[in-house]
C-alpha positions as protocol buffer text, in pm:
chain_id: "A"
residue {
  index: 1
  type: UNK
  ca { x: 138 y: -1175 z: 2281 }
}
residue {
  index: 2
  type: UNK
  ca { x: 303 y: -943 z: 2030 }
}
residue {
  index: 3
  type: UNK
  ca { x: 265 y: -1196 z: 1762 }
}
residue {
  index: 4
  type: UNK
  ca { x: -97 y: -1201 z: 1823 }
}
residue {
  index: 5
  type: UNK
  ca { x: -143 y: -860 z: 1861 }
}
residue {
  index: 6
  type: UNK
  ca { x: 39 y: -787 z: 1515 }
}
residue {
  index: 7
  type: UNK
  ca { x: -161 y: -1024 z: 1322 }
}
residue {
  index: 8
  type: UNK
  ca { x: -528 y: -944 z: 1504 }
}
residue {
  index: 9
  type: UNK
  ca { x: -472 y: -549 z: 1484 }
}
residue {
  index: 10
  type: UNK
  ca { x: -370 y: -601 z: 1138 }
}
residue {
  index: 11
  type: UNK
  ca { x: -670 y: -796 z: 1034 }
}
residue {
  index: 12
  type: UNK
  ca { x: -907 y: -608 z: 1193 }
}
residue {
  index: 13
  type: UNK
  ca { x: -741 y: -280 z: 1074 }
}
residue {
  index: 14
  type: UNK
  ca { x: -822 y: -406 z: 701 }
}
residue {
  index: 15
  type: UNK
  ca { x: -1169 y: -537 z: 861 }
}
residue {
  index: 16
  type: UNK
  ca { x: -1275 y: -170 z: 920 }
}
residue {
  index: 17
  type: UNK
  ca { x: -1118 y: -36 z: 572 }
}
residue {
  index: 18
  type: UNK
  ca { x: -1289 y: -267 z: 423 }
}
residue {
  index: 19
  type: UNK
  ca { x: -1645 y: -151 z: 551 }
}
residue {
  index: 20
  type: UNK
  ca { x: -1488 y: 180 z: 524 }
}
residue {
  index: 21
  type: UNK
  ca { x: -1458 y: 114 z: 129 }
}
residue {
  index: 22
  type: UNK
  ca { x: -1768 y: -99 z: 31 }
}
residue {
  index: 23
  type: UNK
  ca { x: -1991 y: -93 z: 303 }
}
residue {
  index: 24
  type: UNK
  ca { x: -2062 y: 335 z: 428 }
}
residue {
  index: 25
  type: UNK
  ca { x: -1901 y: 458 z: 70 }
}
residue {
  index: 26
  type: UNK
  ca { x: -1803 y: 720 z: 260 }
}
residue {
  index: 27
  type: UNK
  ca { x: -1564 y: 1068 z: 93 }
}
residue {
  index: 28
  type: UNK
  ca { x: -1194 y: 995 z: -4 }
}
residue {
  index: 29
  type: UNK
  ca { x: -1124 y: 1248 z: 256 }
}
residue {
  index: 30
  type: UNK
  ca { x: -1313 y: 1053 z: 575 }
}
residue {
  index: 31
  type: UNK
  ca { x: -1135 y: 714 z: 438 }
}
residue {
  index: 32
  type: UNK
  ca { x: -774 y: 857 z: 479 }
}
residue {
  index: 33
  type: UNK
  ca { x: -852 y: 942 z: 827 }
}
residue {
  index: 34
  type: UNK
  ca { x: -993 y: 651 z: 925 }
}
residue {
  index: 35
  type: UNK
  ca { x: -641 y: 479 z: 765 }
}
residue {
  index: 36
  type: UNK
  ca { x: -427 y: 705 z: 931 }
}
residue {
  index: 37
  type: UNK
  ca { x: -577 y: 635 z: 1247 }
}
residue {
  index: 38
  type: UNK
  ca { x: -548 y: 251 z: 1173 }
}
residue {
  index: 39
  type: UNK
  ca { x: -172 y: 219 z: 1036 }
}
residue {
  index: 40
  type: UNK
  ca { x: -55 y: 505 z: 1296 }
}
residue {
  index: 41
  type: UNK
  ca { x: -241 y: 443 z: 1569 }
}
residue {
  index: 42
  type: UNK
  ca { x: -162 y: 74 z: 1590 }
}
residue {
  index: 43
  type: UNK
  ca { x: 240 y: 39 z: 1531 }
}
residue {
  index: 44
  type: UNK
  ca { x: 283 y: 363 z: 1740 }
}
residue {
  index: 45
  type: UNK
  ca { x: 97 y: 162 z: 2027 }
}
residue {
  index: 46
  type: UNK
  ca { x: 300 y: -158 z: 1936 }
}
residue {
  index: 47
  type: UNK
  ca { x: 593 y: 47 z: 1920 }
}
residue {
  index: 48
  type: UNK
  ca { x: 586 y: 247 z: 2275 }
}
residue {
  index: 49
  type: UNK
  ca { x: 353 y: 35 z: 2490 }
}
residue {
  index: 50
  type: UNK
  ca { x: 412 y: -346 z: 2343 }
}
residue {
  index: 51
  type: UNK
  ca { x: 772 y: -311 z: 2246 }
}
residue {
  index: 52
  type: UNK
  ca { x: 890 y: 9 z: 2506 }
}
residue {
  index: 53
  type: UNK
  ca { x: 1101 y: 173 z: 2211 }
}
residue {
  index: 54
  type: UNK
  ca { x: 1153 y: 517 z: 2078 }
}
residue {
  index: 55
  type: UNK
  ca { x: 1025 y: 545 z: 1699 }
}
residue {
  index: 56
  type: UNK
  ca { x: 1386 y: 635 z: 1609 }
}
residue {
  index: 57
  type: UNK
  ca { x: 1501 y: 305 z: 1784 }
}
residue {
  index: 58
  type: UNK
  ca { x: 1185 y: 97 z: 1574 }
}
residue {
  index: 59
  type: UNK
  ca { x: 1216 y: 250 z: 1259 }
}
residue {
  index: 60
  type: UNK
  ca { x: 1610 y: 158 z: 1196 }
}
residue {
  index: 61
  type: UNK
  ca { x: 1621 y: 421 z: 899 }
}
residue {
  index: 62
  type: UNK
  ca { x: 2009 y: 463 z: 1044 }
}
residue {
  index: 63
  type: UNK
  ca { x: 2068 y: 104 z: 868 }
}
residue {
  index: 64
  type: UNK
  ca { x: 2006 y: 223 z: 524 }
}
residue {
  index: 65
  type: UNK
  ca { x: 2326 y: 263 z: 325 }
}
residue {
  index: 66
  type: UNK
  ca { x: 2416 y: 423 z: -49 }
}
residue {
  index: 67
  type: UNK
  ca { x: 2369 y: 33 z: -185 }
}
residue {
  index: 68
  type: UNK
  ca { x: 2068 y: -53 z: -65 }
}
residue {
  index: 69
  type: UNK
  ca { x: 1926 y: 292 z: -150 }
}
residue {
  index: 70
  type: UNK
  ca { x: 1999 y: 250 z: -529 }
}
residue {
  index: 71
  type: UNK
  ca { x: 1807 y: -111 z: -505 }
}
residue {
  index: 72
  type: UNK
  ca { x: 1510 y: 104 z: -397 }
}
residue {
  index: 73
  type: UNK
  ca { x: 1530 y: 293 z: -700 }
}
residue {
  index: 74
  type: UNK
  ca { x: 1636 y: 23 z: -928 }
}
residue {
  index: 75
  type: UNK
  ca { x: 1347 y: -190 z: -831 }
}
residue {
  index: 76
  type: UNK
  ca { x: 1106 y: 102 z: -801 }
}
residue {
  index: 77
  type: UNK
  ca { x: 1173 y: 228 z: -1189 }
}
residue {
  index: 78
  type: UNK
  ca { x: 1124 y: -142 z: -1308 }
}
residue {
  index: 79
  type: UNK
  ca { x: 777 y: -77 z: -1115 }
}
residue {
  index: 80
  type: UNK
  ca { x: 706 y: 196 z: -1298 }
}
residue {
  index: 81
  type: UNK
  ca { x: 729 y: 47 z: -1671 }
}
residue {
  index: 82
  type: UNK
  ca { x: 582 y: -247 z: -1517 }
}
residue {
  index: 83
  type: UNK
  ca { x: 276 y: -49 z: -1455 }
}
residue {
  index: 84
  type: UNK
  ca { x: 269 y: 148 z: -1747 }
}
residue {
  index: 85
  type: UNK
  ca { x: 301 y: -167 z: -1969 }
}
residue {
  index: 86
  type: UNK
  ca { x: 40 y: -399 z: -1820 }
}
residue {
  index: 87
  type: UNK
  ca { x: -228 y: -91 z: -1881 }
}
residue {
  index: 88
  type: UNK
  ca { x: -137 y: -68 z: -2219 }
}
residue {
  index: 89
  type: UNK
  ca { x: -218 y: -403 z: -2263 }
}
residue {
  index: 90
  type: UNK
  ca { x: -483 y: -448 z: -2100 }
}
residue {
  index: 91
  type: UNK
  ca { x: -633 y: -127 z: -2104 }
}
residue {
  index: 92
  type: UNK
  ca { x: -908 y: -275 z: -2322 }
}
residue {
  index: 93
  type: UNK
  ca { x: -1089 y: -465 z: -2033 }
}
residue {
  index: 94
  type: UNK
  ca { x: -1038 y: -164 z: -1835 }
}
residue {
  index: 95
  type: UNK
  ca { x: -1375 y: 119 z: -1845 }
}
residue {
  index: 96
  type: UNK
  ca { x: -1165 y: 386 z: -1740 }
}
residue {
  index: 97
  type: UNK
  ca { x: -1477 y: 608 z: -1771 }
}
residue {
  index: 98
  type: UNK
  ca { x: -1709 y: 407 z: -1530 }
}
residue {
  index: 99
  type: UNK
  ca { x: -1451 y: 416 z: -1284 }
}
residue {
  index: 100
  type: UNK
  ca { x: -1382 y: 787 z: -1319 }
}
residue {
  index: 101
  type: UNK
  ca { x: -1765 y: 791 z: -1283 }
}
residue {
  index: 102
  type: UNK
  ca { x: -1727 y: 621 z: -927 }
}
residue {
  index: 103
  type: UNK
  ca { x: -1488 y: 792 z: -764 }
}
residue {
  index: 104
  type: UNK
  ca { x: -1626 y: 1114 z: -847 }
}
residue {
  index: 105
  type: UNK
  ca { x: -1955 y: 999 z: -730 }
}
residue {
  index: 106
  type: UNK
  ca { x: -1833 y: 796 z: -411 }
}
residue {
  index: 107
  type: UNK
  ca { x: -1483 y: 906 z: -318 }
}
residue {
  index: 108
  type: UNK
  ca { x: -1574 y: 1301 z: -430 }
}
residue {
  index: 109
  type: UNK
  ca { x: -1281 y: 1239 z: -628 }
}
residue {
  index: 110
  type: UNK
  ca { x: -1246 y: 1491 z: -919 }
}
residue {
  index: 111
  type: UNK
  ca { x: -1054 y: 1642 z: -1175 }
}
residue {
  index: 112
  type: UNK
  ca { x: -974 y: 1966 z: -977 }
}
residue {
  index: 113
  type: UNK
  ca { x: -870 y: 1774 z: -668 }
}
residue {
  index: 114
  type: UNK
  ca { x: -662 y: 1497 z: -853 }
}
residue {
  index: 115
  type: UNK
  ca { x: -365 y: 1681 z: -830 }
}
residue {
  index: 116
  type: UNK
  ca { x: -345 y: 1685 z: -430 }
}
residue {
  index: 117
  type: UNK
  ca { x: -481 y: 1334 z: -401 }
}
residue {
  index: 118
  type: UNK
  ca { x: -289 y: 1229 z: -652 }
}
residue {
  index: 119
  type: UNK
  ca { x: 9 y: 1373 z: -457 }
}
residue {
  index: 120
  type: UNK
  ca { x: -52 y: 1246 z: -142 }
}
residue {
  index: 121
  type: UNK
  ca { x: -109 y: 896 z: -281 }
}
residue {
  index: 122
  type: UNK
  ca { x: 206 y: 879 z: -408 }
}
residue {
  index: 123
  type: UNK
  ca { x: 408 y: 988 z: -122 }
}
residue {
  index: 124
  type: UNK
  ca { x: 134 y: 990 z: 193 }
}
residue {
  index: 125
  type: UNK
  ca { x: -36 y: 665 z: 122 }
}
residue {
  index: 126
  type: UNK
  ca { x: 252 y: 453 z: 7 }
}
residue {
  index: 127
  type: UNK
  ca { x: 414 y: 548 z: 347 }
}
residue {
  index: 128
  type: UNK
  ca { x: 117 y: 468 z: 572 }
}
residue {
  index: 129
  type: UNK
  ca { x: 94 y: 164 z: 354 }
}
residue {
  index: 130
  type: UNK
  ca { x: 496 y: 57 z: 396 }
}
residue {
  index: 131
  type: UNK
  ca { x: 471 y: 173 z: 778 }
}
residue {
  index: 132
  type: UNK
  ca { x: 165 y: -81 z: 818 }
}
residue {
  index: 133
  type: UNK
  ca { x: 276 y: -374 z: 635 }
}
residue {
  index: 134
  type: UNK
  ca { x: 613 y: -373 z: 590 }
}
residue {
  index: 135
  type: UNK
  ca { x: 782 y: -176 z: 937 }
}
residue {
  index: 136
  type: UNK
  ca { x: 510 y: -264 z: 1132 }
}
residue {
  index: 137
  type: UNK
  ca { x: 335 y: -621 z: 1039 }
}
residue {
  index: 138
  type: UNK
  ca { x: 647 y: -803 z: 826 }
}
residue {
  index: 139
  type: UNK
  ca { x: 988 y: -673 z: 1005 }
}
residue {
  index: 140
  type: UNK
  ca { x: 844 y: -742 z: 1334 }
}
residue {
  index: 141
  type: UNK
  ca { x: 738 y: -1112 z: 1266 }
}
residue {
  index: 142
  type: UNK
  ca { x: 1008 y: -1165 z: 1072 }
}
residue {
  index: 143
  type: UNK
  ca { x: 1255 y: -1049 z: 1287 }
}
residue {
  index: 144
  type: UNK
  ca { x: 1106 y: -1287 z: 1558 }
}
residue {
  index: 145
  type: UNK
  ca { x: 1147 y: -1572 z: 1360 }
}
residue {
  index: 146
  type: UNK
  ca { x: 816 y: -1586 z: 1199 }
}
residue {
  index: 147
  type: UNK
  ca { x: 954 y: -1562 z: 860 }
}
residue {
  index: 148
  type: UNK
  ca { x: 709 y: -1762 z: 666 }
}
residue {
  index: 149
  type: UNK
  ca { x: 387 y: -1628 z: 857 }
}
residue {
  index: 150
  type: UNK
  ca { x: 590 y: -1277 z: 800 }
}
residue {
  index: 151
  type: UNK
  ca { x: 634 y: -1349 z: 483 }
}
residue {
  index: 152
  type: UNK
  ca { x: 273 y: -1499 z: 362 }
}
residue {
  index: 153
  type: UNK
  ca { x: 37 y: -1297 z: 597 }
}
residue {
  index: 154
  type: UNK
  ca { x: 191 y: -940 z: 518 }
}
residue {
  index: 155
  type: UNK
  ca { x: 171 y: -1010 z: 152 }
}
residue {
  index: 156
  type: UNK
  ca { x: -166 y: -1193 z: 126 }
}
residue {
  index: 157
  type: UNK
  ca { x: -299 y: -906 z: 335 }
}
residue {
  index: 158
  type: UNK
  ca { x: -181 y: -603 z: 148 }
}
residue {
  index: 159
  type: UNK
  ca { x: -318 y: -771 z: -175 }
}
residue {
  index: 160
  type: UNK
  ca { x: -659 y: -835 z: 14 }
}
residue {
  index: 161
  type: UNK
  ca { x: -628 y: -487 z: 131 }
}
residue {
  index: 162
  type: UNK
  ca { x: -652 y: -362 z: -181 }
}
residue {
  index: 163
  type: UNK
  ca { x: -954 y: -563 z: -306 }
}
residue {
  index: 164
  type: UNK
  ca { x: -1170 y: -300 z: -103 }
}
residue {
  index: 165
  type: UNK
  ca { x: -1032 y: -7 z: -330 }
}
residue {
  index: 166
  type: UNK
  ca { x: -1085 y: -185 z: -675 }
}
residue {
  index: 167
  type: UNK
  ca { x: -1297 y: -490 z: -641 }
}
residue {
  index: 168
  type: UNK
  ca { x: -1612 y: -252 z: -839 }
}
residue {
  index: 169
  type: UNK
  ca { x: -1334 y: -165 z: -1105 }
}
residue {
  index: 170
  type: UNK
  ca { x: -1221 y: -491 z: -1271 }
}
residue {
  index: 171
  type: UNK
  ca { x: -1432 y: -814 z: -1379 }
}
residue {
  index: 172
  type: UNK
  ca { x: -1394 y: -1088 z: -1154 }
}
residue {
  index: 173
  type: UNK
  ca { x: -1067 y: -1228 z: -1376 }
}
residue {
  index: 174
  type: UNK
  ca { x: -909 y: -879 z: -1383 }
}
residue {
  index: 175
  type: UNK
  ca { x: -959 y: -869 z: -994 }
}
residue {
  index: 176
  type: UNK
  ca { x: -803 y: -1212 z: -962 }
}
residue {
  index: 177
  type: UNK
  ca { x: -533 y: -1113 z: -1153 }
}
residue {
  index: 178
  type: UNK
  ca { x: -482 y: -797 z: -940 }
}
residue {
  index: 179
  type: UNK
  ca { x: -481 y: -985 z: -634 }
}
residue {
  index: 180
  type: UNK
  ca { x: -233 y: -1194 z: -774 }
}
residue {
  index: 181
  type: UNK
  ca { x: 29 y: -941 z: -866 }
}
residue {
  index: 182
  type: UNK
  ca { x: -26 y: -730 z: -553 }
}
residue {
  index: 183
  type: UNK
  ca { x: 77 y: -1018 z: -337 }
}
residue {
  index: 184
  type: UNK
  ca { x: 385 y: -1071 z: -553 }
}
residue {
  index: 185
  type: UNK
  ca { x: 445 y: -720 z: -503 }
}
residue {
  index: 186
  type: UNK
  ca { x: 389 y: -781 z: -168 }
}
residue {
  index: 187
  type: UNK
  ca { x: 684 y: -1046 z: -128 }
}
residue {
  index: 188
  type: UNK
  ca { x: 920 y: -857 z: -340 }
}
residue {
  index: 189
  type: UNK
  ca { x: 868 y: -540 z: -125 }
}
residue {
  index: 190
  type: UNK
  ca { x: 950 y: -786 z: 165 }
}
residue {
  index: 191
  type: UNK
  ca { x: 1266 y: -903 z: 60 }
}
residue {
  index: 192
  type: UNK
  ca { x: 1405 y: -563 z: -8 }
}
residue {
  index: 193
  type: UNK
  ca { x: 1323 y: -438 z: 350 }
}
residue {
  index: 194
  type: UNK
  ca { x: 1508 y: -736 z: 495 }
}
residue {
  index: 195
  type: UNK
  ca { x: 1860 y: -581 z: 320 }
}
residue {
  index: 196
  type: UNK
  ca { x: 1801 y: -292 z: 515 }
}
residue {
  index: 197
  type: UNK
  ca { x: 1614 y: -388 z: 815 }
}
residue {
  index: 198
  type: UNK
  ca { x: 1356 y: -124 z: 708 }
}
residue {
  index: 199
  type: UNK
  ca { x: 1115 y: -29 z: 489 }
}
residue {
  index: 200
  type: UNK
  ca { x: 1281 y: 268 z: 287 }
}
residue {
  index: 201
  type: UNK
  ca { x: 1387 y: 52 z: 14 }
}
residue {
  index: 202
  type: UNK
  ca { x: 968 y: -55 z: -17 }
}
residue {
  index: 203
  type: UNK
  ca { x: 875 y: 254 z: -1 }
}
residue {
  index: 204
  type: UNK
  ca { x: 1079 y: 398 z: -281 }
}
residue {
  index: 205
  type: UNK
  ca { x: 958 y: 161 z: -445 }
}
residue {
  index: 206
  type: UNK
  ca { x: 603 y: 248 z: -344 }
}
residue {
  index: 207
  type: UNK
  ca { x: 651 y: 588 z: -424 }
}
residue {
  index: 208
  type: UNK
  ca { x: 722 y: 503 z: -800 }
}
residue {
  index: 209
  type: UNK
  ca { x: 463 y: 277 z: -888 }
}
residue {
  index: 210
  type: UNK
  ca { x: 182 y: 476 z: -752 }
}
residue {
  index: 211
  type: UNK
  ca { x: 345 y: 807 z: -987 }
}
residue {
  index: 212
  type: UNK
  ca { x: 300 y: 533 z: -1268 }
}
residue {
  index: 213
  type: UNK
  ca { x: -77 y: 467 z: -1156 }
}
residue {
  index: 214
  type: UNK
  ca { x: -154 y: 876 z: -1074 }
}
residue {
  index: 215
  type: UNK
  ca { x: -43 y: 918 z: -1438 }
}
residue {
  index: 216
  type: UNK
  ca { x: -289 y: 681 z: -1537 }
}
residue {
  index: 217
  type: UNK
  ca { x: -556 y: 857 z: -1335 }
}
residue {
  index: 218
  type: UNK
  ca { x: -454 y: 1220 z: -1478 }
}
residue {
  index: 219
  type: UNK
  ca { x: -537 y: 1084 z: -1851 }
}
residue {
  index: 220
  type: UNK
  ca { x: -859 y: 895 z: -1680 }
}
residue {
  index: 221
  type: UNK
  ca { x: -947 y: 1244 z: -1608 }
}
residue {
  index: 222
  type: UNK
  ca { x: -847 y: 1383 z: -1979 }
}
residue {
  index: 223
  type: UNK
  ca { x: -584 y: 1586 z: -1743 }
}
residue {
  index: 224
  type: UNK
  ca { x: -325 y: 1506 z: -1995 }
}
């Protein structure tokens, strides 16, 4: 039962975003309620009705040590050049001005309220995100012995999650390409969180590589 509740609530969670996204186009605002609802709502449920723990007890953020704390941040500054790098060179495919274009005129996304999305992307959104996939969907299979479904299905859906926000973006090989390295990212953020038995070390990690792509999206905006 709480295999198949972790992989159905997940799936359908991204279902909904997805619809969310691509289907109602509704505000950036409405979106991030919807996904707080989602990746809250469910683990929380999981956590005190499914599994009858405390979030202090399900969490395990008392396992984190100095070590594995400075693999967060070593792995999480190689994510930010990574970033960084792969738009310079390839930030010829990439119409930086059409997609400024749609999330003004879709997500009500604009240069004066960059700077407070753009915040709570990088800190907010990457823990929702790590909280989802990571605490809640891959540390729970995994730690039940589902360690190639935990590995596979947490990774293949937090790349497919993504297709919803970007999928209008890229050309079809850019997407592809996308999909490809988010799933990567996806494993690797996996394999920290099993050092630690939690998902501080992803979201470190998280947290840098989305301040890489916000300061992509301030000079999107000719903010700097």
């Amino acid at each position: 039962m709480k295999k198949n509740y972790i992989v159905l609530a997940s799936l359908i969670s991204c279902i909904i975003l997805y619809f969310t996204e691509q289907v109602l186009e509704t505000t950036y605002i409405i979106k991030t309620a919807i996904k707080i609802i989602l990746f809250l709502g469910i683990p929380l449920y999981y956590i005190k009705n499914i599994e009858n723990k405390t979030i202090k007890e399900a969490l395990k953020f008392d396992k984190l040590d100095k070590k594995q704390f400075k693999m967060g941040i070593f792995f999480g500054a190689g994510s930010f050049l990574i970033v960084l790098i792969a738009y310079f060179v390839l930030r010829g495919f990439i119409d930086l001005d059409s997609i400024a274009a749609e999330l003004q005129n879709k997500s009500k996304i604009t240069p004066s309220n960059f700077w407070i999305i753009g915040l709570y992307i990088t800190i907010g959104n990457s823990f929702l995100e790590e909280f989802f996939f990571r605490g809640f969907i891959f540390l729970n299979l995994y730690n039940r012995n589902y360690k190639k479904l935990a590995y596979v299905f947490s990774s293949a859906l937090f790349g497919l999650y993504h297709i919803a926000i970007f999928q209008t973006w890229f050309n079809i090989g850019l997407v592809i390409l996308a999909l490809v390295g988010l799933i990567g990212i996806g494993l690797v953020f996996n394999w920290l969180d099993t050092k630690s038995d939690n998902f501080i070390n992803s979201w470190i990690v998280h947290i840098l590589a989305d301040s890489a792509i916000i300061i992509i999206g301030l000079k999107m905006f000719g903010m700097i």
